[in-house]
Each structure stands twice: as structure tokens, then as C-alpha cells.
Backbone as a chain_set.jsonl record, in Angstrom:
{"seq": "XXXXXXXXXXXXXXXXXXXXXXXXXXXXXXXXXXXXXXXXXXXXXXXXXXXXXXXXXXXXXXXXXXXXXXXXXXXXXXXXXXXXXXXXXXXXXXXXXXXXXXXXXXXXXXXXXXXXXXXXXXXXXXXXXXXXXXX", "coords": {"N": [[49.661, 169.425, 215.37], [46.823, 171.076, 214.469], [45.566, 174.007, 212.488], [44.856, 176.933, 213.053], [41.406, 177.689, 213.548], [38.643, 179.851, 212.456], [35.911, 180.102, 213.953], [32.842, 179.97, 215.537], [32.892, 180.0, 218.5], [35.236, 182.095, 218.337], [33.893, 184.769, 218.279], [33.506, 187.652, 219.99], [31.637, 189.213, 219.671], [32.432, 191.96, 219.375], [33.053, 193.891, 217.126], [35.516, 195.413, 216.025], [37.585, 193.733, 218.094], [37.094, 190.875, 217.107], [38.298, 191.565, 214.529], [40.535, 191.821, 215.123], [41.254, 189.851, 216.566], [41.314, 187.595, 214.459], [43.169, 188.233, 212.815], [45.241, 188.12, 214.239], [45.308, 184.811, 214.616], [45.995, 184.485, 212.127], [48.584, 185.476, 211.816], [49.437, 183.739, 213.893], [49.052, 181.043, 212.498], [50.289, 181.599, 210.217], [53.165, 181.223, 211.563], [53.164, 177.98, 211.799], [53.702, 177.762, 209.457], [56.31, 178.246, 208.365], [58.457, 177.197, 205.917], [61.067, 174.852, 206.225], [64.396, 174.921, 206.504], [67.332, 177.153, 205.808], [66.645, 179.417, 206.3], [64.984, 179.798, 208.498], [64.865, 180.013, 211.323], [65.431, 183.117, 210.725], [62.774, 183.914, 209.845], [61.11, 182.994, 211.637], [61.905, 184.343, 213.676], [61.364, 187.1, 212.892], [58.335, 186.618, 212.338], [57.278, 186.253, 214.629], [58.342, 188.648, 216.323], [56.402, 190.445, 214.968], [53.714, 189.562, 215.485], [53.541, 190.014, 218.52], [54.221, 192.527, 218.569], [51.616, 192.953, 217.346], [50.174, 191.661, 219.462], [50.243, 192.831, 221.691], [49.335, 195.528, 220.875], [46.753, 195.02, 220.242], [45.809, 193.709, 222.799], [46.049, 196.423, 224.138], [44.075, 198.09, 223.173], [42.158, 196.332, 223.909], [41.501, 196.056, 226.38], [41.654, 199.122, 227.28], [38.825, 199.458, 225.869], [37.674, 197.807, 227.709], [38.179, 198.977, 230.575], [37.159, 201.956, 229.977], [34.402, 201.291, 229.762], [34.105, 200.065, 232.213], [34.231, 197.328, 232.549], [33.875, 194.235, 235.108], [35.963, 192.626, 235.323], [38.301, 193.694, 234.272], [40.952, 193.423, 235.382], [41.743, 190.596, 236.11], [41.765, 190.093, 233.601], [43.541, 191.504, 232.22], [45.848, 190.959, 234.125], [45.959, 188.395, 232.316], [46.858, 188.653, 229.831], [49.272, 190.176, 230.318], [50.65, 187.852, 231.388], [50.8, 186.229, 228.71], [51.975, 188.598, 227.033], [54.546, 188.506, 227.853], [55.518, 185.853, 228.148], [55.73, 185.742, 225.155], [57.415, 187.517, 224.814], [59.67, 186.635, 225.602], [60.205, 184.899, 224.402], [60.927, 185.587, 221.48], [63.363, 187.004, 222.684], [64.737, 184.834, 222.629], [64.753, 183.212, 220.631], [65.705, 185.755, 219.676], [69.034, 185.993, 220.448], [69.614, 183.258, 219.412], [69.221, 181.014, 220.792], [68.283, 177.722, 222.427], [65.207, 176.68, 221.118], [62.173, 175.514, 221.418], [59.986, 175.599, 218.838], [57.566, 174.194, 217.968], [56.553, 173.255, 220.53], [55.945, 175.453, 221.619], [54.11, 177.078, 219.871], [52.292, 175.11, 220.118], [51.286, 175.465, 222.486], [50.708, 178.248, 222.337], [48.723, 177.961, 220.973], [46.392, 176.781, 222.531], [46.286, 178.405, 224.363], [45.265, 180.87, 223.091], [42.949, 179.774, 221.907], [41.422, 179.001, 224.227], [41.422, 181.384, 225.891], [39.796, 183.212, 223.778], [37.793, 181.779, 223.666], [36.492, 181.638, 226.119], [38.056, 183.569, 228.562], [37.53, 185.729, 226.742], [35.231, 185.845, 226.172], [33.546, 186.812, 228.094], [33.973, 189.812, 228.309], [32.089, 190.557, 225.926], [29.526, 190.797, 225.855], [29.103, 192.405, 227.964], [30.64, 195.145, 226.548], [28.581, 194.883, 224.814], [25.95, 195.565, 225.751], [26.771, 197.846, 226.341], [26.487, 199.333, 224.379], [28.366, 199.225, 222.447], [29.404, 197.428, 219.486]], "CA": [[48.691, 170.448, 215.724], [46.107, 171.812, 213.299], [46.105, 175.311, 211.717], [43.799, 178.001, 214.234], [40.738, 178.732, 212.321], [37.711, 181.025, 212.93], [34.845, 179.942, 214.23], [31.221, 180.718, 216.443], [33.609, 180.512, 219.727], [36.199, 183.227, 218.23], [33.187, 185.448, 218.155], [33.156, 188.044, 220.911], [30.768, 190.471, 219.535], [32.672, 193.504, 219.12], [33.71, 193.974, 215.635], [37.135, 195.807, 216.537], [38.329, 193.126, 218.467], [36.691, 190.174, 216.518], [38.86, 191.187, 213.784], [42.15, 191.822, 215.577], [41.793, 188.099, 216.672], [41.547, 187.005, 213.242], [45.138, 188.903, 212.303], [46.343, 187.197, 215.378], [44.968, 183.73, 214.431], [46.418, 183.987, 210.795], [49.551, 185.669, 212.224], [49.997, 182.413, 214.801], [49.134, 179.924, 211.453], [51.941, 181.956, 209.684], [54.271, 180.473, 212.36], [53.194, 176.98, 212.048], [53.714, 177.726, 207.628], [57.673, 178.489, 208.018], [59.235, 176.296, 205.735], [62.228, 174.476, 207.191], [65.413, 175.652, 205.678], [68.438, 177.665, 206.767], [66.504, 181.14, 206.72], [63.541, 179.189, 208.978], [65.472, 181.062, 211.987], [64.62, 184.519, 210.637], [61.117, 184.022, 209.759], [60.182, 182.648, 212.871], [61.775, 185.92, 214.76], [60.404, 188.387, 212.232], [56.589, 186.502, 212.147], [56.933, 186.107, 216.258], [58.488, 189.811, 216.758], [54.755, 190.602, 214.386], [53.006, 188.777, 216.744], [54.375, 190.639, 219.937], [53.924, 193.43, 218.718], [50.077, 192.775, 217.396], [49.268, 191.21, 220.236], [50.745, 194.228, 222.725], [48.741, 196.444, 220.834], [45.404, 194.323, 220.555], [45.794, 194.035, 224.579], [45.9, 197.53, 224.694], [42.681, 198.298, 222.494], [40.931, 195.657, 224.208], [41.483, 196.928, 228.152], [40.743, 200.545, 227.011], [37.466, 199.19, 226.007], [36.921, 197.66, 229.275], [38.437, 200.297, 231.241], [36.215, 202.926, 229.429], [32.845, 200.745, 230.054], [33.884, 199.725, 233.333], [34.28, 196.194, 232.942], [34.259, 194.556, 236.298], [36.703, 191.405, 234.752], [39.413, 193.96, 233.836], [42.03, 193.406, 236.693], [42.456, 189.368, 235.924], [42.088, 189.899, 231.946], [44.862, 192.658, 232.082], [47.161, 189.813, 234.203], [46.316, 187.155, 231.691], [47.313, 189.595, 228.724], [50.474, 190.327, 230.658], [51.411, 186.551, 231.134], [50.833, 185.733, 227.601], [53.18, 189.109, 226.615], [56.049, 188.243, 229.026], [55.975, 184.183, 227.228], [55.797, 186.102, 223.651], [58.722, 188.429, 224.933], [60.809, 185.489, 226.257], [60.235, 183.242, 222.869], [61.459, 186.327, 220.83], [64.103, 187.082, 223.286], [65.482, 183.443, 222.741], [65.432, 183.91, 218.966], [67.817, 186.934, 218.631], [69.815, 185.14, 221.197], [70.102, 181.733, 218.8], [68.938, 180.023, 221.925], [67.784, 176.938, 221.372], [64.032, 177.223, 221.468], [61.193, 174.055, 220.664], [58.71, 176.246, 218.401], [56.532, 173.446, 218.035], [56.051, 173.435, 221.341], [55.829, 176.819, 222.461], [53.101, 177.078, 219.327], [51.236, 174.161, 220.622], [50.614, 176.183, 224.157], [50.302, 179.345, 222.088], [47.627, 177.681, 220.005], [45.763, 176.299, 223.192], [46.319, 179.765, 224.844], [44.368, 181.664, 222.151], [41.316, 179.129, 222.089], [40.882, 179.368, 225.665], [41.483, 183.008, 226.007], [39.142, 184.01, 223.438], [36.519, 181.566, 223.711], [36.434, 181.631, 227.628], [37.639, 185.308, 228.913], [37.357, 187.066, 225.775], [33.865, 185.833, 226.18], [32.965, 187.256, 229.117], [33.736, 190.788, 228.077], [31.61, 190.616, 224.88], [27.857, 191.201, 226.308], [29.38, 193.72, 228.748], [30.604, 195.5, 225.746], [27.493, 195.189, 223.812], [24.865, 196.344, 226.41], [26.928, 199.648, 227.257], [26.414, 200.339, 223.0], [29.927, 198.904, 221.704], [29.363, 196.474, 218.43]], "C": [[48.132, 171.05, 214.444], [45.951, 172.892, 213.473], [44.71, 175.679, 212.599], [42.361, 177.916, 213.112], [39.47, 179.164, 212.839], [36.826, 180.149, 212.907], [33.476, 180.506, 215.135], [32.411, 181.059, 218.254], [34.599, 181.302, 219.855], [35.584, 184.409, 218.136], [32.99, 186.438, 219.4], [32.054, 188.831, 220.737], [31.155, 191.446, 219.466], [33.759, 193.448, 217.892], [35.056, 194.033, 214.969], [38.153, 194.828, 216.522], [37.952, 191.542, 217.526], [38.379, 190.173, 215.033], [40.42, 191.286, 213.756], [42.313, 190.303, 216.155], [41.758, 187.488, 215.489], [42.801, 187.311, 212.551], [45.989, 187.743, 213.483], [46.538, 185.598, 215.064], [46.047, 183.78, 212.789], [47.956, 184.448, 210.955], [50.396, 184.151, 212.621], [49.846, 181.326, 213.682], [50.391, 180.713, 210.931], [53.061, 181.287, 209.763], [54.251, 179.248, 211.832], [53.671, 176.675, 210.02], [55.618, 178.336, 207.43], [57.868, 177.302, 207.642], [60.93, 176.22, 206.445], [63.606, 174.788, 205.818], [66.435, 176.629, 206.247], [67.95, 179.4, 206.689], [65.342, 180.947, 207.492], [63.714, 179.867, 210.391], [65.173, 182.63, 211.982], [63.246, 184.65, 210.51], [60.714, 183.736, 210.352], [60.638, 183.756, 213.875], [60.871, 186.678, 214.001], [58.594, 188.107, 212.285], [56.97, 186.646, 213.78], [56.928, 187.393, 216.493], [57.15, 190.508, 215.881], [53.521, 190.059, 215.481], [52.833, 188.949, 217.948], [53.832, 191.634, 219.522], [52.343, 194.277, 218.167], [49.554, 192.703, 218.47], [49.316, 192.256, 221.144], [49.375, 195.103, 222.189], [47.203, 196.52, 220.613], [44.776, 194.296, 221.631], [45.642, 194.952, 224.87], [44.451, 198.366, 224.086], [41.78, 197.408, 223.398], [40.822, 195.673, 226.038], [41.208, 198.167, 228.169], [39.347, 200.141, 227.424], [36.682, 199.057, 227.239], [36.836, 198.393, 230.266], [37.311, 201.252, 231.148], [34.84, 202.265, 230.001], [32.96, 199.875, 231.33], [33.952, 198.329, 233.403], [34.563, 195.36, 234.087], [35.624, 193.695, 236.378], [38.508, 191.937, 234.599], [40.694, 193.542, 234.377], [42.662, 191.772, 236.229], [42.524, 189.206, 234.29], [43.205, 190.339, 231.6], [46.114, 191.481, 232.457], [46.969, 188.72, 233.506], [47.022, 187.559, 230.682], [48.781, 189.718, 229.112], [51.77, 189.191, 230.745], [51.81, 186.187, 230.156], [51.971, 186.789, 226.778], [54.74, 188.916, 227.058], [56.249, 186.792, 228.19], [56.418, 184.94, 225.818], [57.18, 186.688, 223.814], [59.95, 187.422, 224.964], [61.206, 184.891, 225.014], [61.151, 184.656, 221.985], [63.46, 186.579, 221.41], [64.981, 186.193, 222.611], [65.847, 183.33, 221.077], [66.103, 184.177, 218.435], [68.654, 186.382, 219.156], [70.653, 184.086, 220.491], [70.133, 180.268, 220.083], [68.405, 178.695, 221.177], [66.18, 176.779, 222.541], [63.214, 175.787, 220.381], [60.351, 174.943, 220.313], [57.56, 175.433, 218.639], [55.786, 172.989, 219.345], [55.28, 174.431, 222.355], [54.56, 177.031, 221.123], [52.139, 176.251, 219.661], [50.604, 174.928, 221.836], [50.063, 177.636, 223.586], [48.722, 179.296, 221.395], [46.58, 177.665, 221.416], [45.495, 177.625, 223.872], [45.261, 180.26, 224.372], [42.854, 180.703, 222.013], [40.836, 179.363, 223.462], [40.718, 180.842, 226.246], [40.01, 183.691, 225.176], [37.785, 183.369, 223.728], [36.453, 181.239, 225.208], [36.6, 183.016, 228.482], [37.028, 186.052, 228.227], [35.231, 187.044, 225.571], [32.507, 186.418, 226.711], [32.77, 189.133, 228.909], [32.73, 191.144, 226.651], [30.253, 191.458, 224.996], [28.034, 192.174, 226.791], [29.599, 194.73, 227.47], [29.231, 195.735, 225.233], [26.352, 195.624, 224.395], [25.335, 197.734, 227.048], [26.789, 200.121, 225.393], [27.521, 199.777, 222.06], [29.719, 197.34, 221.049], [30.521, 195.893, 217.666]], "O": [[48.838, 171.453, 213.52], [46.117, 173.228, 214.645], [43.754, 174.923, 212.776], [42.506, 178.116, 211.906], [39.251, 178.669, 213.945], [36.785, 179.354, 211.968], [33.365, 181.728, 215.234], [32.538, 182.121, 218.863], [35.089, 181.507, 220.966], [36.343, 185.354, 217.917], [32.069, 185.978, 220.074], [31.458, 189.163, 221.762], [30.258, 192.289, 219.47], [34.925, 193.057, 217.843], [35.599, 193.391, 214.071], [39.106, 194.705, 215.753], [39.046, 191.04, 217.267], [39.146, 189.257, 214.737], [41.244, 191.008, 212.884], [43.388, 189.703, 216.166], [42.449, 186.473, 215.578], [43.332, 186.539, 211.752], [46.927, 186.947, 213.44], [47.645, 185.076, 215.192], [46.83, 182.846, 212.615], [48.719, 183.82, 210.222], [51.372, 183.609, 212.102], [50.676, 180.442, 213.9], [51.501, 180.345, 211.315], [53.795, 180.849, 208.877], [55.3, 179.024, 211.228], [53.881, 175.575, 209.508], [56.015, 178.785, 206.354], [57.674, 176.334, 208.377], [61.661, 177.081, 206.934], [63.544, 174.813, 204.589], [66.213, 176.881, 207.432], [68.673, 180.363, 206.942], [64.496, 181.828, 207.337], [62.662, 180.374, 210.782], [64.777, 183.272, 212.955], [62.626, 185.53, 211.107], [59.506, 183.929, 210.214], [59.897, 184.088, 214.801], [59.723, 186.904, 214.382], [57.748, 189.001, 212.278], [56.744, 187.838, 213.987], [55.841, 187.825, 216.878], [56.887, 191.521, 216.528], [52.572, 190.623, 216.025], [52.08, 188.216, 218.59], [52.749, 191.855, 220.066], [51.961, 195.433, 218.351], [48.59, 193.415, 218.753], [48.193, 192.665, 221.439], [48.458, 195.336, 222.977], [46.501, 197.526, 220.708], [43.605, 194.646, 221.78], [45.055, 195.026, 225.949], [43.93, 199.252, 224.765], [40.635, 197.809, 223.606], [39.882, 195.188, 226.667], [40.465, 198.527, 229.082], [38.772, 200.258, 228.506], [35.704, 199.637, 227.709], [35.794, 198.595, 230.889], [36.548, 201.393, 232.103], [34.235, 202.973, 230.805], [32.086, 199.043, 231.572], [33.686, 197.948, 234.543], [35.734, 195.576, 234.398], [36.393, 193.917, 237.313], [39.527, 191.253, 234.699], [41.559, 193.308, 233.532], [43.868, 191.653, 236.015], [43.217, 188.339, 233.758], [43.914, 189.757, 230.779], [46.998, 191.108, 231.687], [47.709, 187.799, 233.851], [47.994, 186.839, 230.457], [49.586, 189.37, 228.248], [52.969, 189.261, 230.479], [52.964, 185.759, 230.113], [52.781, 186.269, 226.011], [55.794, 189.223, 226.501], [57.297, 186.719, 227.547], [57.545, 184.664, 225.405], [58.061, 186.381, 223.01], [61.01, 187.559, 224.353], [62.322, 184.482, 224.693], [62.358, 184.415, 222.01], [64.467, 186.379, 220.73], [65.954, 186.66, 222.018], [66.943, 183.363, 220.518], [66.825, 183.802, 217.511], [69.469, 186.025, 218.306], [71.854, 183.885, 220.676], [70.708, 179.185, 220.191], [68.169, 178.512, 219.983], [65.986, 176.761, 223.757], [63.477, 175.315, 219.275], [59.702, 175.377, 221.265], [56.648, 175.808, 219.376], [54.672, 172.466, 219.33], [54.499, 174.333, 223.301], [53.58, 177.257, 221.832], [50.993, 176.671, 219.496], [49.387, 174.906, 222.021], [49.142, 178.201, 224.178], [47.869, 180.18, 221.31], [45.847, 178.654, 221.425], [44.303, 177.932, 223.921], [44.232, 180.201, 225.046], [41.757, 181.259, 222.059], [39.78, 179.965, 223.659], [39.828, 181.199, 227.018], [39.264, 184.487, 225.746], [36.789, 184.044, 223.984], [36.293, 180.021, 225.281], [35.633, 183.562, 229.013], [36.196, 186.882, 228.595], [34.389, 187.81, 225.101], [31.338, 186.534, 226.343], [31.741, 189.721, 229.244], [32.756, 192.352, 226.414], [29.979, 192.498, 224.397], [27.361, 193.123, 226.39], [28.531, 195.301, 227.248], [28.798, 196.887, 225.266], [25.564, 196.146, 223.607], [24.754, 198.476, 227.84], [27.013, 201.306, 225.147], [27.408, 199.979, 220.851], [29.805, 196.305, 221.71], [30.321, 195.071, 216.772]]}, "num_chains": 1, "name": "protein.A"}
């Protein structure tokens, strides 16, 4: 799997959130940049538990928004946001645990996640955003 990187379809139009998906995106490459080694265990909790707790608080900036301007989308964006924190929670979970956990797999769906999310929902709230004033 190749490394996230910014492009015209990571573009929602609102500046805010534009650049809280770019933390997220270089966050989620982070992951895929742990060298392997016997401390490869901690740096994949400590970048994931970063990641959790970005993304929590990205989700919560970016449903305000909609909330506030009425978005009519909010209701199934909010339960996709919730799915994707409950997987992030679980993978962390499994972590402190010493579970045994396939990163490379659970980054492969996380990767696919985040392209489809932003350039498909996150898309939809963009215009809404930008014709109530919000750049």
C-alpha cells in the first residue's frame, strides 16, 4: 500500500477541516513509517492512540459545523465518524492488550476508509458549508 497523499479529491473547501485531514493523512503515513524493531509495538500504540484522539476531535469540529449550518447529511456522517472511532478504539485497545493485531491490514482499510470518506461524504458537506459563508 502506498503512502496517503493530498490531492484535488482531499479538498473539501473549508480551510479548518481541509487542514485537519492533512494532520490525519500524515498522522496515518506515520503508521505505515514505524520501523520494525522491538520498540515497533510502542510506536504503533503511541502514533494510533494520536490518531484516536485527532480524529475524535476532528469529528467533533466537523459535526459542529454541520450542526450549526444545518446540514441535512449530519445524522449518517455522525454514524460513519462513530464506526470509524469504535475500529480506531478497538485497534488501540488491542495494542495495550499485546493482542495480536495485523497493522498492515487494519492500515490498508484505514487507508481506503479515509479516501472514501473524504473524497465521497466529506464532499458532500463542502458546498453546504461554503454557501451558508464558511471557507
Amino acid at each position: 500500500m502506498t503512502l496517503l497523499t493530498w490531492n484535488n479529491a482531499c479538498t473539501v473547501g473549508v480551510k479548518a477541516m481541509d487542514d485537519q485531514h492533512a494532520i490525519m493523512m500524515d498522522t496515518m503515513n506515520e503508521l505505515r513509517s514505524v520501523p520494525i524493531g522491538s520498540s515497533k509495538r510502542v510506536q504503533e500504540d503511541e502514533r494510533l492512540t494520536r490518531l484516536l484522539e485527532f480524529t475524535r476531535m476532528h469529528f467533533l469540529n466537523e459535526e459542529k459545523l454541520m450542526e450549526q449550518y444545518g446540514f441535512p447529511g449530519l445524522a449518517q456522517h455522525r454514524a460513519e465518524h462513530q464506526r470509524l472511532l469504535a475500529q480506531l478504539h478497538e485497534s488501540v485497545t488491542r495494542l495495550q492488550h499485546r493482542e495480536e493485531m495485523h497493522m498492515d491490514d487494519f492500515l490498508c482499510s484505514l487507508h481506503h476508509w479515509f479516501i472514501d470518506h473524504v473524497a465521497g461524504q466529506d464532499q458532500q458537506y463542502g458546498p453546504w458549508l461554503n454557501k451558508h459563508g464558511v471557507n
